[in-house]
N, C-alpha and C positions, 0 to 999 in steps of 0.2 A: 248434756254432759253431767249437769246436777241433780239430774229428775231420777226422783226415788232418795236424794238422798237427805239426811239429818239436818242437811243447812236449812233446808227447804220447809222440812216440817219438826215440832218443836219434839221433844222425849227421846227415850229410845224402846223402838217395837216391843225387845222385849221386856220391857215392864207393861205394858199393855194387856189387857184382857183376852185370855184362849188367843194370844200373839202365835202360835205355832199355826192358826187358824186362815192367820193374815195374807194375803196375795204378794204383799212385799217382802214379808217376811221368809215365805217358802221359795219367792224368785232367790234369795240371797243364800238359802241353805246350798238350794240346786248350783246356785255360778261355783260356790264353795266347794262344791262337789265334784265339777264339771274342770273347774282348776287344781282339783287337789289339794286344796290347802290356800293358808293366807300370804303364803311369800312364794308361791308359785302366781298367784294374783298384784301382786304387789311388784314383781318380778318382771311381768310378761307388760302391765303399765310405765315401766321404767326404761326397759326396751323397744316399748314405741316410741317412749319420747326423745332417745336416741336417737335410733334409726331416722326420725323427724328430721329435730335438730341437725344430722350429722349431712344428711341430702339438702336441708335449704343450704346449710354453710357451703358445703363444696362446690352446688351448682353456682354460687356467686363466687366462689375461689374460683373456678374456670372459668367464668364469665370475665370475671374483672382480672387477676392477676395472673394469667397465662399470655404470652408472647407467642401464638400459634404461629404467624406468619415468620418469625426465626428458626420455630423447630422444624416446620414442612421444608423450611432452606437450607437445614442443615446437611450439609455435602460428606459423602464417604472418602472422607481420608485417613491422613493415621493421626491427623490431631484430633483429639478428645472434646467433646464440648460438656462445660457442664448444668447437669439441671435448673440450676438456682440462676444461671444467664436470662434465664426465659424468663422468669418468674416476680413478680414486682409485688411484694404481700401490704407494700404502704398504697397500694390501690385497694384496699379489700372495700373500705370506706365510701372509695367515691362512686357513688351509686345515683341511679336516675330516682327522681323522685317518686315513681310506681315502686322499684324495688324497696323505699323507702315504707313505700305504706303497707308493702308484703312486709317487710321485716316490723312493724307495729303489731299489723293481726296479726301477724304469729307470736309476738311475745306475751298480748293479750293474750289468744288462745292456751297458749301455754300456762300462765296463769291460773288461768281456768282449769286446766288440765291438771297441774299440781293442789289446787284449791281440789279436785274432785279425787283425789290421789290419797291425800290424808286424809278425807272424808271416808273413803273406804276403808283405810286404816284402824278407824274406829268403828266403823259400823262391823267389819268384819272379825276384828280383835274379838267382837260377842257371838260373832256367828260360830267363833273356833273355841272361845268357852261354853259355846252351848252343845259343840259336839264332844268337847272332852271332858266338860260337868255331869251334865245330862243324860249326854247318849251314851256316855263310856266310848267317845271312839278317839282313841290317838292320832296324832298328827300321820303316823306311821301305815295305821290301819285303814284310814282313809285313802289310800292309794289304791288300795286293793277290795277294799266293802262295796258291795253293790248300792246301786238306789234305791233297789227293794226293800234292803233292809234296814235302811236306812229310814226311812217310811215306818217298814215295819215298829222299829227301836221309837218312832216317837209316837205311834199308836198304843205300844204298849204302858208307854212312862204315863200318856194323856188320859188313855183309855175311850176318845173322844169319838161316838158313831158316825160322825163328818168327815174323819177324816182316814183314809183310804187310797189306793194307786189312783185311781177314776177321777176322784176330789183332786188331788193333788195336781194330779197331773191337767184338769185343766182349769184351775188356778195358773198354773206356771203357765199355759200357752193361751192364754183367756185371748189377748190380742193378735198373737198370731193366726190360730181357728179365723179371726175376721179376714185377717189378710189373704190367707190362704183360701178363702170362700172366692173372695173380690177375682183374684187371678182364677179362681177353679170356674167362676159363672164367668170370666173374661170381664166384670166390671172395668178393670183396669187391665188392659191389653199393650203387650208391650212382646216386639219381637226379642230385645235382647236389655237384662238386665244389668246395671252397673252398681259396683256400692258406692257412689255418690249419689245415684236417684235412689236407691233404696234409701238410704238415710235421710233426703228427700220427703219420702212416702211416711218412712216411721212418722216423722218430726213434724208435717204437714196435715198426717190423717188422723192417723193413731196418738199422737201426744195430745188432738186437739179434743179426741173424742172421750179418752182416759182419761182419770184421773193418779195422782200421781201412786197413788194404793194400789193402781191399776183396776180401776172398777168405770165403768159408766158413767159418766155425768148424770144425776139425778133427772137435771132439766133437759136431757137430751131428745126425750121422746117428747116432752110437752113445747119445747123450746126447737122447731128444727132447724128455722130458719136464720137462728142465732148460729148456728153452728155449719151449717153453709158459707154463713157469712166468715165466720170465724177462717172456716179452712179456704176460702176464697183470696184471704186477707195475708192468711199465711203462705199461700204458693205463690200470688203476686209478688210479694217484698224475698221470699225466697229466689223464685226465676230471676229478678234483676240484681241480687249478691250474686248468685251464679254464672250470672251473664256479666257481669262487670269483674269477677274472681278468674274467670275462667281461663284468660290468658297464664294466669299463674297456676291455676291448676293442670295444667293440660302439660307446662314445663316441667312441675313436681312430679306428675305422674309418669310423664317420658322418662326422663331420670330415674326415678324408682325406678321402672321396670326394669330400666338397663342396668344399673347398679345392680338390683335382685339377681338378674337374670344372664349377665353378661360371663361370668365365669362359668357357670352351668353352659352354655351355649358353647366354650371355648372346651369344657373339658365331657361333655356329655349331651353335644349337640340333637342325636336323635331322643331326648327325653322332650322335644319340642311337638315331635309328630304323635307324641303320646297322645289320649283320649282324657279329658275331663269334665265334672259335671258342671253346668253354668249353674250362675244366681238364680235364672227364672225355673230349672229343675228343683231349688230348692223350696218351692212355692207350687210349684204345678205337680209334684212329686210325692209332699208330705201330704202323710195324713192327718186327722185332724185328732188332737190331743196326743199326738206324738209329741216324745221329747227328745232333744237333740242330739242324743247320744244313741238316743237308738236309730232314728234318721240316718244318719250318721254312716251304723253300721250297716242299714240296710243298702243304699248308695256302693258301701264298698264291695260289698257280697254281689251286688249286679254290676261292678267295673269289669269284672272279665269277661261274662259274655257280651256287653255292649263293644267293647270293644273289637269283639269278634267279629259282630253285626255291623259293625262299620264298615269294619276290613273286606267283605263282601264286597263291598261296589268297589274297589277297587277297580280301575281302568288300564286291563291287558296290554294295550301299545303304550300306554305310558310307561307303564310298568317295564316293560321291554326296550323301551328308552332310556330309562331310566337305568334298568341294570348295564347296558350297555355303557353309560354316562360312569358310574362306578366304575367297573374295571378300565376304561381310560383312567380315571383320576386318579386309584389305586395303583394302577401301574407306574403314573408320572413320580406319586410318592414315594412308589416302592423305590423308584432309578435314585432319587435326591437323597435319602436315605442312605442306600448305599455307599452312594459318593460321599456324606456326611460320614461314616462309617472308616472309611478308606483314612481319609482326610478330613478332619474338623475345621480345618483353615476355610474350607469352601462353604460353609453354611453362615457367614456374614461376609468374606472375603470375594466369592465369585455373584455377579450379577446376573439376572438375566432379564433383560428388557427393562434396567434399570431399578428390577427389584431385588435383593440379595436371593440365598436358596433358603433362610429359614423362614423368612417371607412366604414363600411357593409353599411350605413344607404346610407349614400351619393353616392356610386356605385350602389344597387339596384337602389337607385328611381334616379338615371338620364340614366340607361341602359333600365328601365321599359318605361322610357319618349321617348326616341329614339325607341325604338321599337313599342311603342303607336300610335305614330306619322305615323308611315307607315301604320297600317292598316285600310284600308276604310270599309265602312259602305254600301258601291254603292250597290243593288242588279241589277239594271238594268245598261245594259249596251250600249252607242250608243257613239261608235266612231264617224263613219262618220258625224253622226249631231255634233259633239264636232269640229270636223274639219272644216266643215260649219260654224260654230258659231266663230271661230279662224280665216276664210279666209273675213267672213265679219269686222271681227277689224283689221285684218292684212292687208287684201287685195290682196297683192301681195304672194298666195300661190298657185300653179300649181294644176289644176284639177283632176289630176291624183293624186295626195295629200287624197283629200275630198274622190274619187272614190274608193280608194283604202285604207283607215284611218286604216280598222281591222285591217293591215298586220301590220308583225314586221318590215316589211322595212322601210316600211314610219313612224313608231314610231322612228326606229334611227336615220333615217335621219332627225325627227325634235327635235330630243334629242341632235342633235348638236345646235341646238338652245333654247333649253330650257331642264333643266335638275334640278339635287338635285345639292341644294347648296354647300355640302360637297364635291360632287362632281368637281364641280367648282372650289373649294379650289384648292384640289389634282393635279389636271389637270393645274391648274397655275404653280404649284411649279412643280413638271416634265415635262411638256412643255418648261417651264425658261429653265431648262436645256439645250433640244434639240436646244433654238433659234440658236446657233451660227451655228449647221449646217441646218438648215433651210434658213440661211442667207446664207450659202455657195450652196443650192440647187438654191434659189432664183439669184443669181449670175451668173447663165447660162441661166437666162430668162430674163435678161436685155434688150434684144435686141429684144423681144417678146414688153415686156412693154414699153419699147419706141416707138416700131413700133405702139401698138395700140394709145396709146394717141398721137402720130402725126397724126393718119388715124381718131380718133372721134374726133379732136378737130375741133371746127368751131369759123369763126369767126362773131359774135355776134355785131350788130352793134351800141350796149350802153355799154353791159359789155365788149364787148374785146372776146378770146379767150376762148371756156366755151365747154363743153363734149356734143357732137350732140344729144346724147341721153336726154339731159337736156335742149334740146329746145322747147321749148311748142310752136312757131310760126306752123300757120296750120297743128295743132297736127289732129284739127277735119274736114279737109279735106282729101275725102277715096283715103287712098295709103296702096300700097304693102308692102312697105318699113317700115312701123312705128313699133317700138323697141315695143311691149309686155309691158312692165315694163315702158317704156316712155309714154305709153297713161294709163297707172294706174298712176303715179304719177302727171300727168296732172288731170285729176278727182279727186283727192285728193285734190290737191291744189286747186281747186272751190269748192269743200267743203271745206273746212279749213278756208279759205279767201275769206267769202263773200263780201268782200269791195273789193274784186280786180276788177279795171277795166282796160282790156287792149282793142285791138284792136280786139283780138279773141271775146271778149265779145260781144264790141259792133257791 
């Protein structure tokens, strides 16, 4: 939570030498950027810690001061009953001794969280005086200026031959290029991603291996075994907070989701059977020295035909079930509706099998909506052009992908990266579960993962130590050698960034 920040190390960046220069410095221009501003930052921090706060309170408001077993008994007559009967608020307090030590860490954490809150407050107060001292750019103008030029505007004030889209850009992704290596050779293998194991992974691999500048440990290549140890040390005492947290995390996260997700479900139920991209597409997907916003866009420019490609396997008798299943439920709607129409007395007043009709009303038509929602309309059907259509916005999808699109193989294999929302859900919250031993699996591959990032790390003669695979210097010179995926994300990056000029250019 404090890494990177001013508590941690003494000055401020920018009094420091060619600071424009700095890895910390350019991560904090980009978040700047990437937010918009410092009270869009400031903002979006303050609304987590709501949203936080506002789900542990409730979840122990309903835990402890709700009288369930009054309200499921309360009977339809004409006397009224009222809410606050149920409700005992001088219970909030009396809490078993585990909720007890949840309500601690969280006030701790929160701390923490406000300590990293005003930290940002000032580190970023200079990041917005150096865009509207320096760069001439308004708080206004920022909304709408590119990154490029942004680059460009401090190229020109510096005039510095270091610094560049190429430079910059993998500066700001120096430790991602690793991660993204780790998952692209499958070092770390993982069928489905969650952001608790990611965070995880960050905090385990990469904080141990980085320094807080975001650079390499000096002693990292002469010292290996020190940092085996290190990151052994750290997933051990991690897996057993996780394992011993996770009763509480596993309730936090139920809740979340339902809270998120429960009014959307009630009023726009088929948004569930939509398609979205998982965590591990963001990792199996990117390329290397890509930055997040354009990531970003590429993912969304290939949502519609992935979608399409899904919709494909569709299963014709279900589907035929299914439509059948609709116009039943539709039509039960249609009748109760009706009736409501005629008579409003009947939609709490008449029962049917002891439930009222607005009861019926509200389960038909959001069960008719969810089932609507799955069945397509396609009559023709072309995979492989759907795959085509997804490897030209993606880029980086294996031929044998495209060649082979009909099969159910390669549908599941890219249903790890894109799948139904719902499903996404589920699969976070069962996943959470399994992380702590995933973390204990990952724990016997430590010595794997430090062997590769000492074997691709190179060193870089602007950035410092940066993932070999993430070096674009005579990418377009023909060798044997060149990574697959390193000379795709080099032709991306000249598209993306036509202002780039390097050496390779010219």
């Amino acid at each position: 939570m404090l890494r990177g920040s001013s508590i941690l190390f003494s000055g401020s960046f920018i009094n420091r030498g060619n600071f424009y220069l700095k890895n910390d410095f350019i991560n904090k221009i980009y978040y700047y950027y990437l937010n918009r501003g410092l009270s869009n930052i400031l903002l979006n921090d303050i609304v987590s810690i709501l949203i936080s706060s506002f789900t542990l309170f409730l979840i122990i408001f309903m835990i402890n001061c709700i009288d369930y077993t009054g309200i499921i008994g309360v009977e339809n007559d004409n006397e009224r009953e009222n809410l606050s009967e149920f409700i005992d608020i001088d219970n909030f307090f009396n809490l078993h001794w585990m909720f007890w030590v949840l309500l601690v860490s969280f006030f701790a954490y929160m701390f923490f969280t406000i300590l990293a809150i005003l930290d940002k407050v000032r580190i970023y107060k200079k990041v917005k005086d150096f865009y509207i001292d320096d760069l001439n750019i308004s708080k206004s103008s920022i909304k709408t200026i590119s990154w490029e030029d942004i680059v460009e505007r401090i190229f020109n004030k510096y005039n510095h031959t270091n610094f560049d889209l190429y430079n910059v850009a993998g500066r700001i992704t120096v430790e991602d290029n690793f991660m993204i290596a780790l998952f692209d050779r499958e070092i770390i293998k993982l069928d489905c991603l969650t952001d608790l194991m990611q965070w995880n992974l960050t905090y385990c691999i990469l904080h141990s291996i980085f320094n807080q500048e975001q650079k390499i440990h000096l002693d990292f290549f002469s010292n290996k075994e020190k940092y085996i140890s290190s990151i052994k040390k750290r997933i051990f005492y991690v897996s057993i907070l996780n394992f011993i947290m996770m009763p509480f995390i596993l309730v936090f996260l139920f809740f979340m989701n339902f809270f998120t997700y429960c009014e959307n479900f009630y009023s726009k139920p088929g948004t569930f059977i939509n398609y979205n991209w998982t965590k591990l597409a963001h990792w199996k997907l990117r390329y290397y020295n890509e930055l997040y916003h354009n990531f970003h866009q590429r993912l969304k420019l290939a949502e519609k035909p992935s979608s399409e490609y899904m919709k494909q396997f569709d299963n014709k008798i279900i589907e035929s079930l299914t439509k059948f299943c609709v116009f039943v439920l539709s039509s039960l709607f249609s009748v109760l509706v009706i009736l409501a129409l005629v008579n409003e007395n009947i939609l709490v007043n008449v029962n049917i099998l002891g439930k009222s009709v607005i009861w019926y009303i509200t389960i038909l038509g959001s069960i008719a909506a969810v089932l609507r929602a799955t069945i397509s309309d396609k009559i023709v059907y072309f995979p492989r052009e759907k795959m085509g259509e997804i490897k030209e916005k993606i880029e980086f999808i294996p031929d044998e992908w495209v060649d082979r699109a009909d099969s159910i193989t390669i549908k599941n294999k890219f249903s790890q990266y894109y799948q139904y929302k719902i499903v996404t859900i589920l699969k976070n919250i069962v996943y959470t579960f399994l992380v702590p031993f995933h973390l204990w699996y990952l724990y016997f591959s430590v010595k794997d993962i430090v062997k590769f990032v000492k074997k691709t790390a190179v060193k870089h003669p602007q950035i410092g130590y940066i993932c070999k695979y993430a070096l674009f210097e005579n990418v377009e010179t023909p060798r044997v050698d060149i990574d697959r995926k390193t000379l795709a994300s080099y032709y991306n990056f000249k598209e993306v960034n036509e202002k780039w000029r390097s050496s390779l250019v010219n």
